[in-house]
C-alpha positions as CSV (number, residue, x, y, z in Angstrom):
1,X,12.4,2.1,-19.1
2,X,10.6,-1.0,-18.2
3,X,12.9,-1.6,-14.5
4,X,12.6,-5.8,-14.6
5,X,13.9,-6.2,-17.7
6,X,17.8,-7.4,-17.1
7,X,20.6,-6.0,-19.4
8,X,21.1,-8.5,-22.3
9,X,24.2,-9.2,-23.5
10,X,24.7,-8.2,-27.8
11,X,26.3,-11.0,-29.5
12,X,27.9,-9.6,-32.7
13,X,28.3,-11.9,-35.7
14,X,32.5,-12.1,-37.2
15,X,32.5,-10.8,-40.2
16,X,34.4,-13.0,-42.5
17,X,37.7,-12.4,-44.8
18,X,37.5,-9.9,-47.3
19,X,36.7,-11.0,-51.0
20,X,40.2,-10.8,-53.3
21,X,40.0,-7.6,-55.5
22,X,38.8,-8.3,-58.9
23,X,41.7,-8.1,-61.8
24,X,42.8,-4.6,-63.0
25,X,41.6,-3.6,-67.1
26,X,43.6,-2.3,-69.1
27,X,42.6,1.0,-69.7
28,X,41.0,2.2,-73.9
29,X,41.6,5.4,-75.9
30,X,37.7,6.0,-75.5
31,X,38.4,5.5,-71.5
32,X,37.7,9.0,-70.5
33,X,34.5,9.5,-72.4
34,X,33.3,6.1,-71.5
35,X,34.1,8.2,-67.8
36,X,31.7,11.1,-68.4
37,X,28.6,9.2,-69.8
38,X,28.6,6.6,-66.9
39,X,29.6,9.1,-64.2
40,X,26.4,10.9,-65.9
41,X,24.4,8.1,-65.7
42,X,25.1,7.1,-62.0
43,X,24.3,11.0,-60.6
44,X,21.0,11.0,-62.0
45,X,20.5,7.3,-60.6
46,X,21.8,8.5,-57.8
47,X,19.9,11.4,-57.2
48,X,16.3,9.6,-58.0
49,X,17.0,7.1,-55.7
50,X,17.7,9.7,-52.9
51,X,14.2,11.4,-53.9
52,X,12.6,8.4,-53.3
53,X,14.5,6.7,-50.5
54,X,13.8,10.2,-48.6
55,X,9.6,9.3,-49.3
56,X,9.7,6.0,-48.0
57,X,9.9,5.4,-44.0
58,X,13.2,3.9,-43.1
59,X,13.3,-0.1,-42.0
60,X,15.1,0.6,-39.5
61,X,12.5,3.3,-37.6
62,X,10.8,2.7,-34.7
63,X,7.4,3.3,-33.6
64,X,6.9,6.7,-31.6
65,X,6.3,5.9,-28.4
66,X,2.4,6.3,-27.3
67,X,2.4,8.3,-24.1
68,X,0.3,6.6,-21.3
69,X,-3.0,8.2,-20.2
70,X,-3.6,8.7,-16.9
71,X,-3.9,10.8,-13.8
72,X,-2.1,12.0,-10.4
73,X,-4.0,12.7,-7.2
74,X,-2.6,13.9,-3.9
75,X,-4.3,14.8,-0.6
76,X,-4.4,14.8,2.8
77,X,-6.5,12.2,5.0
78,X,-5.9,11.5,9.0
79,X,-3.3,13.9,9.1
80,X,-1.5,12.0,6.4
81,X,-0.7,12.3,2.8
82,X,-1.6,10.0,0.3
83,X,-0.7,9.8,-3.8
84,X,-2.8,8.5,-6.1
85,X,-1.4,7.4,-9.8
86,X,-4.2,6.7,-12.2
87,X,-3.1,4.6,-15.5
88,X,-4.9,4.1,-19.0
89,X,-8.4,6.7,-18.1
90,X,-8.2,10.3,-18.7
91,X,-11.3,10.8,-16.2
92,X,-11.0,13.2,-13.6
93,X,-11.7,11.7,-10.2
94,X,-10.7,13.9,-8.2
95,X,-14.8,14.7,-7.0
96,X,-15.2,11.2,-6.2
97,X,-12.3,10.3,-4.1
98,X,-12.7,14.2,-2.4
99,X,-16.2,12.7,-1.2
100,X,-15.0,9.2,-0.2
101,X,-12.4,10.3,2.0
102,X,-14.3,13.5,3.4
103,X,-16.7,10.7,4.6
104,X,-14.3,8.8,6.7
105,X,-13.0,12.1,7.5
106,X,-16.7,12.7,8.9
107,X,-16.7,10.0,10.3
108,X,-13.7,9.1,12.3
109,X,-11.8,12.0,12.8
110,X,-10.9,12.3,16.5
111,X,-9.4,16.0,16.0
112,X,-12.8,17.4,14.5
113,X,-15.2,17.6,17.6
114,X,-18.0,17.4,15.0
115,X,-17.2,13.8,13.7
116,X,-19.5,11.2,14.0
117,X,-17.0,9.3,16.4
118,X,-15.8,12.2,18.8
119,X,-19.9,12.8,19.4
120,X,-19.8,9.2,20.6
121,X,-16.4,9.4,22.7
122,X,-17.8,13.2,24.0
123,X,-21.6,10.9,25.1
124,X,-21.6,10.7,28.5
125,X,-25.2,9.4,29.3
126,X,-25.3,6.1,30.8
127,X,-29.4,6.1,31.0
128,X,-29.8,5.9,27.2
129,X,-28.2,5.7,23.9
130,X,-26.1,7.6,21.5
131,X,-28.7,7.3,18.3
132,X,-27.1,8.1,14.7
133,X,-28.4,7.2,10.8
134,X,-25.2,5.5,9.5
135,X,-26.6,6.6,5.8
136,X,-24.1,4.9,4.4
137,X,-23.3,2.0,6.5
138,X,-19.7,2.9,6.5
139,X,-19.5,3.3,10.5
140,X,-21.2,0.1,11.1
141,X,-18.5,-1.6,8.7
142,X,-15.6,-0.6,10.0
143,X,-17.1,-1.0,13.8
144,X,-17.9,-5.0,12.9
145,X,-14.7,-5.4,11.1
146,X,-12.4,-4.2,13.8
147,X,-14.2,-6.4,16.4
148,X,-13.4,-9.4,13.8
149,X,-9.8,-8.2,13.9
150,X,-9.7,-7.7,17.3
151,X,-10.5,-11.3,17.9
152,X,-8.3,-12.3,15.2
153,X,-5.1,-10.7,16.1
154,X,-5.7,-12.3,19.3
155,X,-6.8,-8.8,20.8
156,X,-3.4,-7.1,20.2
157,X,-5.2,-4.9,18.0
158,X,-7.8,-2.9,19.9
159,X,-9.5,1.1,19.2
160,X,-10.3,1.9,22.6
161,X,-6.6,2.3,24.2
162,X,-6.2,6.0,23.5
163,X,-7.0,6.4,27.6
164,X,-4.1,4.0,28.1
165,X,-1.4,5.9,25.8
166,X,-2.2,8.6,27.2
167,X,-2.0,7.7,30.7
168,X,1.6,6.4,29.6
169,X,2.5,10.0,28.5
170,X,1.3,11.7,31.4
171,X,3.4,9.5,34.0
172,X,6.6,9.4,31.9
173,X,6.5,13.4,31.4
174,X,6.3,13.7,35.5
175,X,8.7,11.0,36.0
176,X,6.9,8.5,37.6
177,X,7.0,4.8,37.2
178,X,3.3,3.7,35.3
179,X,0.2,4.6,35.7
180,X,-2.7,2.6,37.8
181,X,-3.4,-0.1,35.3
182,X,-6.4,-1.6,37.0
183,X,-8.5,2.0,37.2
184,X,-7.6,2.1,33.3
185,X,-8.7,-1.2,32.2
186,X,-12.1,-0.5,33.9
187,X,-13.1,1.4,30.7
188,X,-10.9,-0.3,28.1
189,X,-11.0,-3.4,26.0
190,X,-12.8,-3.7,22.8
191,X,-14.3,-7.2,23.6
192,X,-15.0,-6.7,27.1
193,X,-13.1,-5.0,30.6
194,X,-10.9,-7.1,32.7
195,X,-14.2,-7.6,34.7
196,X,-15.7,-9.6,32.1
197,X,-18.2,-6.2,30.9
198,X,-19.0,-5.0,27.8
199,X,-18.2,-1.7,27.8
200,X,-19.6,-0.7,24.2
201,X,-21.3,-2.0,21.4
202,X,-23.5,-1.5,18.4
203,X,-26.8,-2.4,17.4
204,X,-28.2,-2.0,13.9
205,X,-32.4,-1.3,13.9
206,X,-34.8,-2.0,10.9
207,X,-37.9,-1.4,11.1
208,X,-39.5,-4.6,9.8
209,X,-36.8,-6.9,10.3
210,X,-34.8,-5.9,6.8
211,X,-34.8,-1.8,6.5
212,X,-32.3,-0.1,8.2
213,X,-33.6,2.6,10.2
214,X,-31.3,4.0,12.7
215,X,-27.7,3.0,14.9
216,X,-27.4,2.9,18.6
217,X,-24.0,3.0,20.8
218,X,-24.2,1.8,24.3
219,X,-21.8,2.6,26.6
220,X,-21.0,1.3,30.1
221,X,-18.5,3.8,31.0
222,X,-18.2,7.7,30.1
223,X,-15.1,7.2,29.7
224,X,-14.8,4.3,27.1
225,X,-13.1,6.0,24.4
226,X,-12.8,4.8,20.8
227,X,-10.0,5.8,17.8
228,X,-10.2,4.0,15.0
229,X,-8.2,6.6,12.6
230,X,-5.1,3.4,11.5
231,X,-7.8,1.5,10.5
232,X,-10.4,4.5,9.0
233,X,-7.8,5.8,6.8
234,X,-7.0,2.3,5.5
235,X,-10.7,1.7,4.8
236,X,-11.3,5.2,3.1
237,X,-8.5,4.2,0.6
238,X,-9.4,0.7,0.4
239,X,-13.1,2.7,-1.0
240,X,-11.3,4.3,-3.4
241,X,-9.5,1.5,-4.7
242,X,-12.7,-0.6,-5.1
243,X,-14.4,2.5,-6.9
244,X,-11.9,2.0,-9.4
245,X,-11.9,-1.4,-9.7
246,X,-16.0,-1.0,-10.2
247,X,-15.0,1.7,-13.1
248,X,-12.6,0.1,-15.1
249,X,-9.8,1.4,-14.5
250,X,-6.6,-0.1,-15.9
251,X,-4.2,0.1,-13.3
252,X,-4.2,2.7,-10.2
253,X,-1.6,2.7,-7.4
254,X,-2.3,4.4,-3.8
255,X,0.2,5.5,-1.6
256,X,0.2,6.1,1.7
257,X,3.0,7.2,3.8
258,X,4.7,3.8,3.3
259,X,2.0,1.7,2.4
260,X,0.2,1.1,-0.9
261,X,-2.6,-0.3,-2.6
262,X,-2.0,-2.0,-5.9
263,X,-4.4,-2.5,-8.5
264,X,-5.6,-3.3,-12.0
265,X,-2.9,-4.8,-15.0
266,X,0.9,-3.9,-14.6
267,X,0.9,-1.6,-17.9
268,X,3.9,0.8,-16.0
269,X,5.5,-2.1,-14.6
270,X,7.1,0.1,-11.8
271,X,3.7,1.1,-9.9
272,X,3.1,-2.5,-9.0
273,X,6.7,-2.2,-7.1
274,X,6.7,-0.9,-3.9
275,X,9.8,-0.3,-1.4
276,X,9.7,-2.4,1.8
277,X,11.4,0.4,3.8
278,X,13.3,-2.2,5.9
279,X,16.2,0.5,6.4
280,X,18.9,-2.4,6.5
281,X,21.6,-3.4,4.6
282,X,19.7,-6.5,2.9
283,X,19.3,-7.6,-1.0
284,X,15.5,-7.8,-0.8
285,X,13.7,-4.2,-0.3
286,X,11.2,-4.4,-2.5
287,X,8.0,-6.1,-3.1
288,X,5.6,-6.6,-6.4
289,X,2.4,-6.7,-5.6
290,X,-0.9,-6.2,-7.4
291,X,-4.7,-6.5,-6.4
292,X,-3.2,-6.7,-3.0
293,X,-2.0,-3.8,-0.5
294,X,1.6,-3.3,1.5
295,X,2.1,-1.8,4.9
296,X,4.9,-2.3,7.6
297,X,6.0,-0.8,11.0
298,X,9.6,-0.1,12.3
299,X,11.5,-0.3,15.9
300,X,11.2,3.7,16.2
301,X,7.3,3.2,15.6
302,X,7.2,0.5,18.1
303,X,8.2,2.7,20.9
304,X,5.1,4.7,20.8
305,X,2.9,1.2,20.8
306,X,1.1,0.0,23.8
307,X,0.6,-3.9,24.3
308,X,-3.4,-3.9,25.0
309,X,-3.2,-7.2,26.5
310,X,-1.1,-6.3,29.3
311,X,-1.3,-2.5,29.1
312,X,2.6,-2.1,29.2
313,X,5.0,-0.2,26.2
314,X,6.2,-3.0,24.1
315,X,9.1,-4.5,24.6
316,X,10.3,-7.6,22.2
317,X,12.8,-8.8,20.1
318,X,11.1,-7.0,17.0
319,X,12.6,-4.8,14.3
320,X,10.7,-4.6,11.5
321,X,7.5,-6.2,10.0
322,X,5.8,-5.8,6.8
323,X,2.4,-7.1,5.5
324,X,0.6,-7.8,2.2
325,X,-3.0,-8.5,1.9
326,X,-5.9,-8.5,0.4
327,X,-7.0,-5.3,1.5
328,X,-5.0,-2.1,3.2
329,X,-6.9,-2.2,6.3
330,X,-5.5,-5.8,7.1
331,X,-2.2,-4.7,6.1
332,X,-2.3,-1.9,8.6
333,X,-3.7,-3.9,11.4
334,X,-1.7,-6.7,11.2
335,X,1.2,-5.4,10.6
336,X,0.9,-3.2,14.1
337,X,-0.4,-6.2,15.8
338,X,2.5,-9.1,14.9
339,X,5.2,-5.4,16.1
340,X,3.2,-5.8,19.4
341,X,2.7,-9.5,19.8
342,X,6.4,-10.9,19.1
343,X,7.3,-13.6,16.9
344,X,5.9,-16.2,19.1
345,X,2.4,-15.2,18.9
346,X,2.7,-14.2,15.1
347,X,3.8,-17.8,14.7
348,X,0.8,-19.3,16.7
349,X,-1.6,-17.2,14.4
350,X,-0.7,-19.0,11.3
351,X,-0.4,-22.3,13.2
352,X,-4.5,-21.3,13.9
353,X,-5.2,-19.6,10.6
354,X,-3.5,-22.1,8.0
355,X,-5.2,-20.9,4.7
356,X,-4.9,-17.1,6.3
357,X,-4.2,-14.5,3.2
358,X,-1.7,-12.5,5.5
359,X,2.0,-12.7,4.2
360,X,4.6,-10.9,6.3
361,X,8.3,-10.7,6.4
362,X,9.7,-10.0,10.0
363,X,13.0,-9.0,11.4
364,X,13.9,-9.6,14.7
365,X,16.8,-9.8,17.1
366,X,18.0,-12.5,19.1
367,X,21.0,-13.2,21.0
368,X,22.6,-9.2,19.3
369,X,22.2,-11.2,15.7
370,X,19.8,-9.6,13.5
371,X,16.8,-12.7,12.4
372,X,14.4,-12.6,9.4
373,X,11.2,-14.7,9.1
374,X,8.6,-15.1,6.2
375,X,6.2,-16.7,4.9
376,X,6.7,-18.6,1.7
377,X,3.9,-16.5,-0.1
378,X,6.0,-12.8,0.9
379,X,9.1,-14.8,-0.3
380,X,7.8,-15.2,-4.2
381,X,7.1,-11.7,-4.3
382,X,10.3,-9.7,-3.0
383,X,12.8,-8.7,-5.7
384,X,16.2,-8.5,-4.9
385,X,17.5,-4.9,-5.6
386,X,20.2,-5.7,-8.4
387,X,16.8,-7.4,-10.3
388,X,16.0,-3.4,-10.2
389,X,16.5,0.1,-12.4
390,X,14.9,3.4,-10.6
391,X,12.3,1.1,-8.9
């Protein structure tokens, strides 16, 4: 069942007045053999036509329905599941998207003290540099893109404030009021420390101006720290989704957690539907979305977020935002980012980045009345749930 389709109403045609019987004859001496022969007559024209009429397909039969080809995948990446639905190819790619999330996984997973990135956090040498062959690229990528996010999201998004949450963790669990900012922001801040320092960066070598040879990480402090696990997942799925897109494949939908990654032709109209998870009594809970990716973040999230800015637990009239762009990763990001920021600064961001491909929906409360905010491309894609059937 196609869920967008609405009910449509049957009109049935009135059947008019019944014809007047036709005149009664009256009945011959020959009437009851004149009986047999016909009655005769009409079973054997009977019967033939039921021979035949059982030979032929009936008008009124429909097509069998053609099952849909596809796939389902399901795994584990950060810590956190993800579903993958795979629509009109029968190909198993379950090799391929095991080896483009293991290599995030490599990469970027702070829990495995043989990642790529805990080696960097766990370098503590301030006389030379942490030298790595980035084979694939995929460090330096996600490394440039987050400082381009960083700077767009007016530094509310930032990887190297793990120190800083945790310091928050420690001083609430022994009761005392906050930690000592200034010692902290020493060794954090993506761009630079309140001083004004860069406190890491990363250079790209070739070895006559266009081969890539090797990756160097300088660090200023020890104790700069970096976590980009939000934004690696995002990216590792984001992969996966383009691998598709490079194979063909009709239509794919990625799941994970709440967010999603849409893709291909809508041939099951409900995988291009995803659930905005606002929690709230409201009409509009769902959004359609294709070639595009959905993620959002909730009040209980926002009590584990740390304004980077500032370095304090964020406080603000927030409730709930959702994002969909182009890509997962800027869904993610963003939609932490405008949580953190408030709807001031989210405003000012699209006041700066007119032709910007983020659309959001916002709640927010103000004077104990709940307050929604869009932006006029999220409003033409929410459907309002009595549009829906088993979304």
């Amino acid at each position: 069942m196609f869920p967008f389709l609405r009910p449509t109403r049957l009109h049935h045609d009135h059947v008019g007045e019944r014809a007047t019987a036709p005149l009664a004859h009256r009945p011959s001496l020959f009437a009851p053999l004149s009986y047999f022969c016909v009655m005769r007559r009409t079973f054997f024209i009977l019967l033939g036509s039921c021979l035949l009429l059982s030979l032929m397909p009936s008008c009124n039969d429909k097509p069998a329905a053609v099952p849909v080809v596809g796939r389902y995948y399901t795994g584990v990446l950060f810590g956190k599941p993800y579903a993958i639905d795979v629509v009109g190819d029968s190909v198993d790619y379950r090799a391929a998207i095991d080896s483009i999330t293991g290599l995030y996984e490599s990469l970027f997973n702070t829990l495995d003290p043989n990642s790529l990135l805990s080696k960097i956090n766990a370098y503590s040498s301030r006389d030379s540099m942490f030298t790595f062959v980035d084979s694939t690229h995929a460090f330096g990528l996600v490394f440039d893109w987050a400082k381009d996010l960083h700077r767009n999201t007016f530094q509310y998004y930032d990887p190297t404030i793990a120190p800083l949450k945790r310091a928050w963790m420690v001083t609430k669990s022994r009761g005392e009021l906050e930690p000592n900012l200034d010692s902290l922001y020493a060794f954090v801040g993506f761009d630079h420390s309140a001083k004004g320092e860069v406190i890491i960066d990363l250079n790209e070598l070739t070895s006559d101006g266009y081969t890539y040879t090797k990756s160097q990480i300088r660090k200023t402090d020890a104790r700069v720290e970096l976590d980009f696990t939000t934004m690696a997942g995002a990216a590792a799925l984001d992969a996966v989704g383009a691998y598709f897109n490079e194979r063909g494949v009709d239509q794919f939908r990625i799941k994970y957690g709440r967010s999603a990654i849409c893709g291909g032709k809508p041939i099951v109209d409900t995988l291009h539907v995803v659930p905005m998870g606002i929690g709230y009594d409201t009409s509009d809970q769902y959004v359609r979305i294709a070639g595009a990716a959905y993620a959002a973040r909730t009040s209980q999230e926002k009590l584990g977020m740390i304004d980077p800015t500032y370095g304090y637990p964020v406080s603000n009239e927030m409730v709930f935002v959702s994002v969909v762009a182009p890509t997962l990763v800027e869904a993610e990001i963003f939609s932490e980012a405008f949580m953190i920021m408030g709807l001031d600064r989210a405003s000012d961001y699209y006041t700066k980045n007119e032709q910007s491909r983020i659309e959001s929906f916002m709640l927010y409360e103000r004077e104990e009345q709940m307050q929604s905010a869009s932006t006029e491309g999220f409003d033409r894609i929410m459907l309002h749930t009595d549009s829906l059937i088993n979304p």
